[in-house]
C-alpha positions as CSV (number, residue, x, y, z in Angstrom):
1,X,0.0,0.0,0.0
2,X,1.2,3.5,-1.0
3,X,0.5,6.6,1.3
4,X,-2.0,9.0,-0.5
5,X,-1.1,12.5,0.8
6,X,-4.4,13.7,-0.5
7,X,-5.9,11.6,2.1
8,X,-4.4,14.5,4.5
9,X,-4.6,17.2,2.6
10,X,-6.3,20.0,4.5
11,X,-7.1,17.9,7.3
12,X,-6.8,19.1,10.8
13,X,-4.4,17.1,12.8
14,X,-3.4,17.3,16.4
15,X,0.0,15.6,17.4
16,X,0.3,15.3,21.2
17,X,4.2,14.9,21.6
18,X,4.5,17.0,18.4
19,X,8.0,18.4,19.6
20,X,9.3,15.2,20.1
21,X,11.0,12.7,17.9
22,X,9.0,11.0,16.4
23,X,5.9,13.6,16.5
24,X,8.0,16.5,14.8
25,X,9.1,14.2,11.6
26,X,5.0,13.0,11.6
27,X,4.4,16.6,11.7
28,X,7.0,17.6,8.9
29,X,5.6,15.0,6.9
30,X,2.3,16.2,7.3
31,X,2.7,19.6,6.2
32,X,4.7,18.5,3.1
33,X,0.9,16.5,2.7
34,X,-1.3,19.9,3.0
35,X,-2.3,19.0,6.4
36,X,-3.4,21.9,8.9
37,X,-1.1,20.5,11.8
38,X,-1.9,21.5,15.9
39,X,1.0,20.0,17.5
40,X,0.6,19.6,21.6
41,X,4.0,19.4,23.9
42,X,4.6,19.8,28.0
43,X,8.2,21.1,26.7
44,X,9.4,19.2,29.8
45,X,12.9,18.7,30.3
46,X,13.3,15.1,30.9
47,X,11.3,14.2,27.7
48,X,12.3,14.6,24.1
49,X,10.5,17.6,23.4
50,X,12.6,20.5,21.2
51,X,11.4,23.6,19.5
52,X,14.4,23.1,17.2
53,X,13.2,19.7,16.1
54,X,10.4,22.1,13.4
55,X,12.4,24.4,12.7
56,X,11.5,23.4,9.0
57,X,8.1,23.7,9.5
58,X,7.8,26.4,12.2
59,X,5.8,29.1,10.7
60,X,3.3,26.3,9.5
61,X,2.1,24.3,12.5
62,X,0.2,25.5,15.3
63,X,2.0,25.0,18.7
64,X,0.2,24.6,22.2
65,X,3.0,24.5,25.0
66,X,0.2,22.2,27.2
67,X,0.4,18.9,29.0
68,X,-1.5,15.7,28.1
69,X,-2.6,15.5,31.8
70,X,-4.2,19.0,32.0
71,X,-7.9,17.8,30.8
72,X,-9.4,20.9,30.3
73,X,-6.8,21.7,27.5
74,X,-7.2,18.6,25.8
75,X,-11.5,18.8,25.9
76,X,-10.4,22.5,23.8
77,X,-7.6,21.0,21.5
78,X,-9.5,17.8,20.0
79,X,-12.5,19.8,18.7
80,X,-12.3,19.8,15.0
81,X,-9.9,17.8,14.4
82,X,-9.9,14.7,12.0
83,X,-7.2,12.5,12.8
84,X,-4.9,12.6,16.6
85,X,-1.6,11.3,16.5
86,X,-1.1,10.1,20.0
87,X,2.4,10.0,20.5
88,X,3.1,11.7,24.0
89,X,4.8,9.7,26.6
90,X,7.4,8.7,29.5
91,X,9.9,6.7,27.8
92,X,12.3,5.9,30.2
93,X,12.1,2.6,31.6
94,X,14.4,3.4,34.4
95,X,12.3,7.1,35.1
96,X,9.3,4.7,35.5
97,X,10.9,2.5,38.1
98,X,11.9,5.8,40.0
99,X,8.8,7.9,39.6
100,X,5.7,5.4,39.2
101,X,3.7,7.7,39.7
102,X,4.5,10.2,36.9
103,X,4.5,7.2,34.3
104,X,1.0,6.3,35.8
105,X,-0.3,10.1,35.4
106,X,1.1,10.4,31.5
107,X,1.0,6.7,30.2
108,X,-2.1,5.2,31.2
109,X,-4.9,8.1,33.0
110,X,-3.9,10.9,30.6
111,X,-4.6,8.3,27.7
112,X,-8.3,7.9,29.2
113,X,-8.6,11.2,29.6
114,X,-8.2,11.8,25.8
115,X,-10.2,9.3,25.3
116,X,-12.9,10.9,27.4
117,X,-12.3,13.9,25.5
118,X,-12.7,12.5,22.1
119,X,-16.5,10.2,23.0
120,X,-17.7,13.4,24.5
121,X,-16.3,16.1,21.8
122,X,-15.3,14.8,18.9
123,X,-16.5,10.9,18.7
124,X,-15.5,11.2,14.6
125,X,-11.8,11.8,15.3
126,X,-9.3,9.2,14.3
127,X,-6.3,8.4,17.0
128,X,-3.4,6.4,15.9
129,X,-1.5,5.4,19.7
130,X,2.0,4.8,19.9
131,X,2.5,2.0,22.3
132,X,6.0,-0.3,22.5
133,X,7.7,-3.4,22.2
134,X,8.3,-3.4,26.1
135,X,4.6,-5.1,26.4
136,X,6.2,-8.5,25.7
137,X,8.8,-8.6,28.6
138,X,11.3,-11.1,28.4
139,X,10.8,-12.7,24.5
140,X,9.4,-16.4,25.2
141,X,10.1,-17.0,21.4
142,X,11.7,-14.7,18.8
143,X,10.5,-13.5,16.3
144,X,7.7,-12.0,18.8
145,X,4.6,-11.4,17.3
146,X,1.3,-9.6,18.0
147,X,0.2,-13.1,20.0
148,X,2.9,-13.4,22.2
149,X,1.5,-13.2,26.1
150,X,1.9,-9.9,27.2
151,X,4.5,-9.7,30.5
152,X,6.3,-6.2,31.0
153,X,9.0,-6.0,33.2
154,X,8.8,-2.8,34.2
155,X,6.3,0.2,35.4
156,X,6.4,1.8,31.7
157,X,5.8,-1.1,29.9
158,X,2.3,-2.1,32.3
159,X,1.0,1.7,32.0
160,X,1.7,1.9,28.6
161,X,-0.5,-1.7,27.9
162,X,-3.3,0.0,30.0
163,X,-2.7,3.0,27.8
164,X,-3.1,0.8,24.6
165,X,-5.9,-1.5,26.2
166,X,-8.3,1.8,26.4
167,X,-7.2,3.0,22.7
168,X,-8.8,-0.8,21.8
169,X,-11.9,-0.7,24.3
170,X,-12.6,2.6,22.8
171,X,-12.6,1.3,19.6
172,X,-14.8,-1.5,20.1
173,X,-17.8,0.0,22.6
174,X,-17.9,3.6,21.4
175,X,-16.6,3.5,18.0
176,X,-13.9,6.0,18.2
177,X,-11.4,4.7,15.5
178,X,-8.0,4.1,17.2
179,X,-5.5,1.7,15.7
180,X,-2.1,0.9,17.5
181,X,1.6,1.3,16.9
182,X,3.9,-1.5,18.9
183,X,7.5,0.5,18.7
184,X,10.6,-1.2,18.5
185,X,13.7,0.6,18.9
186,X,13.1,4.0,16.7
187,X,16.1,6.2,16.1
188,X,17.3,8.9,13.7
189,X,17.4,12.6,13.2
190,X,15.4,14.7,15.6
191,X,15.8,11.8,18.4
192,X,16.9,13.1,21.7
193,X,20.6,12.3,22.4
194,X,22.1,14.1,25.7
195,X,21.2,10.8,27.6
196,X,19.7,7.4,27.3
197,X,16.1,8.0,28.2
198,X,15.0,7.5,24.6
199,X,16.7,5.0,23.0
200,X,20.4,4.2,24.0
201,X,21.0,4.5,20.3
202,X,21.1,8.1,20.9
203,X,23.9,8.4,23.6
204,X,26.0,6.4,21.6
205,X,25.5,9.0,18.9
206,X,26.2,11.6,20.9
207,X,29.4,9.6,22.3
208,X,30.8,9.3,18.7
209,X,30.5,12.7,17.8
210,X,31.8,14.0,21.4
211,X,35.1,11.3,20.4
212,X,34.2,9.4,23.7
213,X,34.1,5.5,23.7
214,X,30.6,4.0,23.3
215,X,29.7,2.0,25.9
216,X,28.0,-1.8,25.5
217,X,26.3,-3.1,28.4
218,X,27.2,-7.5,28.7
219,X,29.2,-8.8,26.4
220,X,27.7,-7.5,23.3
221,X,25.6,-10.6,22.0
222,X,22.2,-9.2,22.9
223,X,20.0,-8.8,20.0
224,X,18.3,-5.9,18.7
225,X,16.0,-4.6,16.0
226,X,16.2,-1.0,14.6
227,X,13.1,0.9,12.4
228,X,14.5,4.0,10.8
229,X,12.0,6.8,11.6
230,X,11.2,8.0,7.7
231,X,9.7,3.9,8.4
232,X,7.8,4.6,11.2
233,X,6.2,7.7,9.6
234,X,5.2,6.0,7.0
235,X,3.5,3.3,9.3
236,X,1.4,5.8,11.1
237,X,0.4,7.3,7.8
238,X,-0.4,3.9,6.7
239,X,-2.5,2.8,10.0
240,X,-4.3,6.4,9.7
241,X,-5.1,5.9,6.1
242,X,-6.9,2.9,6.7
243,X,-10.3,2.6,8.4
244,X,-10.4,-1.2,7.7
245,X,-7.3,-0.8,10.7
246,X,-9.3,0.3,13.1
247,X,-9.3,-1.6,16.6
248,X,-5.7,-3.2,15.2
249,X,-2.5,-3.4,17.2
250,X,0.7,-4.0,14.6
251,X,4.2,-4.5,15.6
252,X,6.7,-3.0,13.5
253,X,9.9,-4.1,13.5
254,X,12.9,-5.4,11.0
255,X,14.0,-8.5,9.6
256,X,17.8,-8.2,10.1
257,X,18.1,-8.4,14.0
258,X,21.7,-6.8,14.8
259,X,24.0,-7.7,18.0
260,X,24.9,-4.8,20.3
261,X,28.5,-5.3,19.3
262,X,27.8,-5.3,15.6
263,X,25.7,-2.2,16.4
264,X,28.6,-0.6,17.9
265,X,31.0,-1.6,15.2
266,X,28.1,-0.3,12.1
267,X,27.9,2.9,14.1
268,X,31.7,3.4,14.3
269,X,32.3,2.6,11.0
270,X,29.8,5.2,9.3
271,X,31.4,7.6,11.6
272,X,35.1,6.8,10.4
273,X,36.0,6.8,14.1
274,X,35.7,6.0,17.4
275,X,35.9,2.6,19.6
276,X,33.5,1.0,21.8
277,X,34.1,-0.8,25.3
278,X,32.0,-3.1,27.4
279,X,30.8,-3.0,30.9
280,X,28.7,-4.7,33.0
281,X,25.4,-4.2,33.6
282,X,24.3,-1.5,36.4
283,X,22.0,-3.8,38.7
284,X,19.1,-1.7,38.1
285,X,18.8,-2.0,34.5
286,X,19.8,-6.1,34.9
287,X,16.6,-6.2,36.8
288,X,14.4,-4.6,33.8
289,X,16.4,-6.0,30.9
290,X,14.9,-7.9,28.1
291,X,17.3,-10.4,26.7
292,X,17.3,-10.7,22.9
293,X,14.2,-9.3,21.0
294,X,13.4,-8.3,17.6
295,X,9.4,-7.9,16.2
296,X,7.4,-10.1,13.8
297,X,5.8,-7.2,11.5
298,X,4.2,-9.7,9.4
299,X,0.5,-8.7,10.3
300,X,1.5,-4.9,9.2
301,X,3.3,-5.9,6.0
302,X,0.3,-8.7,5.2
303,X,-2.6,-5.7,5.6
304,X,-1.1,-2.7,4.5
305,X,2.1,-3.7,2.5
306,X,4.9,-2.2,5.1
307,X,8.0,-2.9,5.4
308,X,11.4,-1.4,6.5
309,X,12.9,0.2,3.4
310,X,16.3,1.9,5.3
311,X,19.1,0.0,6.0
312,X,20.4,0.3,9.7
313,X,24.1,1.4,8.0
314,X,22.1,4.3,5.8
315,X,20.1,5.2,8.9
316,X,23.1,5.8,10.7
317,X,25.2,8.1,8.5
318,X,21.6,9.7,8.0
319,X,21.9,10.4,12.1
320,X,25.1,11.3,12.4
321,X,25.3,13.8,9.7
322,X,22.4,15.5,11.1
323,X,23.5,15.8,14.5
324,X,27.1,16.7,13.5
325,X,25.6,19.9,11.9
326,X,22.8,19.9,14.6
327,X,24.9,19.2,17.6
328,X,24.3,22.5,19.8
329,X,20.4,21.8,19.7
330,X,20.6,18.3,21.4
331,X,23.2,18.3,23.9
């Protein structure tokens, strides 16, 4: 399946973590489709949110500096729109063992509460949810699929399955269309990269272009999969193109599972420098860790035809070129 823009053309879209990573390439995207784009950001520190990351698009969008928990905001913002792009979130898995609370407030009651918002304002609207890969826990069998039993090992990956669980009720006894997004690990330009909280793909970025050693948790053997995000903008445009979608949950994911050593050594490579050490484990991320995993996306390349189309090497250089002439935005 081929993304039509004119699906979005002159369509009012709201993007709750619009300032984020993923969010601000959606939202560049989206304007390059005609779309009339609200884009919703808390601006808080710890998450990914950065004016910088529009600066493309930044006399084009509409920004609201608000907070997914403040309701009242949110009963205002949904009205007239067509399709929300529900990407707002605490991402760390270590934040959400330190701060359960937080994680609870933003991953799982702020989800009801747009929800809430949409039945009682604007039950016509469209919400595609971006949920994750830490659902599964500990993989029980690899590739892991959409049927795999659901076991998080950590406080994020429990609020963010209520979080999905009410996108899918809401689908299926009110009839608000919602579709979902199963993440796997997302990276490239516009990620945030001064520390770990979003993907650890971007602290090794910034260790390569700061000339610092990357550092490899184990002994490197752990596997990983890696979705480029032009990929995983094209999958939400996909999912929110598609009515026949709704009440889904998809994986995405990539066939070529990579090491964390061969990660390390792909990443120093396209950079034409650097070296990469290992260490053990800090015991609180041993507790939380998942082992090997990489995604089945076979259900989302069956119904709508996606697949991966960037190579993990092109994605790289991609990343690092853009933060090398980026750098002072990020760190």
């Amino acid at each position: 399946m081929e993304i039509n823009p004119q699906i979005f053309n002159k369509k009012n879209i709201i993007l709750s973590g619009g300032l984020g990573f993923i969010g601000s390439n959606l939202a560049i995207r989206l304007v390059e489709y005609g779309a009339v784009v609200t884009i919703i950001d808390s601006l808080i520190p710890e998450y990914g949110g950065n004016l910088w990351n529009i600066e493309p698009i930044k006399n084009l969008v509409k920004v609201n500096i608000s907070d997914v928990r403040d309701e009242h905001s949110i009963h205002h913002l949904v009205q007239g729109q067509d399709y929300f792009f529900n990407l707002a979130g605490q991402t760390s898995h270590l934040d959400s063992m330190y701060n359960p609370y937080k994680d609870l407030e933003i991953n799982s009651k702020a989800q009801l509460s747009i929800l809430e918002a949409c039945r009682k304002y604007n039950p016509t609207i469209k919400i595609i949810f971006a949920s994750t890969r830490q659902l599964y826990g500990r993989p029980q069998y690899l590739p892991v699929d959409e049927l795999h039993p659901l076991v998080p090992v950590d406080v994020n990956g429990i609020n963010k399955l209520a979080g999905e669980m009410y996108h899918i009720l809401y689908n299926n006894v009110y009839n608000i269309k919602t579709a979902v997004l199963r993440l796997t690990n997302t990276y490239g330009p516009r990620m945030r990269i001064k520390d770990a909280r979003q993907t650890f793909l971007g602290i090794w970025i910034r260790s390569l272009i700061e000339n610092n050693p990357v550092t490899v948790y184990g002994d490197g053997s752990q596997l990983r999969d890696y979705n480029y995000i032009d990929d995983v903008v094209d999958a939400f445009l996909m999912v929110a193109g598609s009515d026949q979608m709704n009440g889904s949950i998809f994986n995405l994911g990539s066939d070529e599972p990579i090491s964390l050593q061969t990660t390390a050594e792909i990443m120093i490579e396209e950079n034409k420098a650097g070296n990469y050490v290992f260490q053990s484990f800090p015991a609180d991320l041993m507790k939380i860790d998942i082992g090997d995993f990489y995604s089945d996306f076979t259900k989302i390349k069956a119904k709508l035809g996606w697949c991966p189309k960037v190579a993990f090497n092109e994605g790289i250089k991609n990343s690092l070129e853009y933060y090398r002439n980026n750098y002072q935005h990020y760190v």
